[in-house]
C-alpha positions as CSV (number, residue, x, y, z in Angstrom):
1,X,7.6,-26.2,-11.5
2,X,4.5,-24.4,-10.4
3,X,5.0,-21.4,-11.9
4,X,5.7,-23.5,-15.2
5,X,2.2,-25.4,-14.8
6,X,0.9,-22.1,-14.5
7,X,1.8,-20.7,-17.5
8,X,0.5,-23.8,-19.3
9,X,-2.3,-23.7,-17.7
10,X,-3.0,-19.9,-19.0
11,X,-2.0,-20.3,-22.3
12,X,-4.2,-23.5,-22.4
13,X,-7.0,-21.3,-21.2
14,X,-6.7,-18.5,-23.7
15,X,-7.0,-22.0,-26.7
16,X,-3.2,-21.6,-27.2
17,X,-1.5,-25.1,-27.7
18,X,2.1,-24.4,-27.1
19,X,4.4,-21.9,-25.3
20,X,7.1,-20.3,-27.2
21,X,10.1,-18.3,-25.9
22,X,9.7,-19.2,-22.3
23,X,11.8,-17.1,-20.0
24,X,12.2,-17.2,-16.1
25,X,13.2,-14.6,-13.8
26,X,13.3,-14.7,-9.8
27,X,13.4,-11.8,-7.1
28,X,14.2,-12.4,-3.3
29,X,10.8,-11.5,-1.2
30,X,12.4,-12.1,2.5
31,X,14.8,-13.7,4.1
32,X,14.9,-17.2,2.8
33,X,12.0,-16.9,0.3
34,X,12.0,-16.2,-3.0
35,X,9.4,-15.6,-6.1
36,X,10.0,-17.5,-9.9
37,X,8.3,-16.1,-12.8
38,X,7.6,-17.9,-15.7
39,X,6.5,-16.1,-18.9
40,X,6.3,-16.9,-22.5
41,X,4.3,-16.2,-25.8
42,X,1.2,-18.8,-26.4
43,X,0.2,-19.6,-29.7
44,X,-2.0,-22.0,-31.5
45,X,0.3,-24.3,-34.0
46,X,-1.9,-25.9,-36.6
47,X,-0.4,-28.1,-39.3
48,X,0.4,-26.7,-42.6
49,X,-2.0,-28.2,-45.6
């Protein structure tokens, strides 16, 4: 969930409004512990006229 939030909160940043192809991947750190990534392309949508 935090890594989610702060991926939106990056693309959000950048002036993206939406996150598109949104992939996760983990890796073990220690014992116990482990790391999410979340990581996606951000991209302004604007309406078509």
């Amino acid at each position: 969930q935090q890594a989610t939030q702060r991926m939106l909160d990056e693309a959000t940043r950048v002036g993206a409004n939406a996150v598109i192809n949104v992939r996760y991947s983990t890796s073990a750190v220690t014992a116990g512990a482990a790391e999410v990534y979340a990581y996606g392309t951000a991209v302004l949508l604007v309406p078509e006229s």
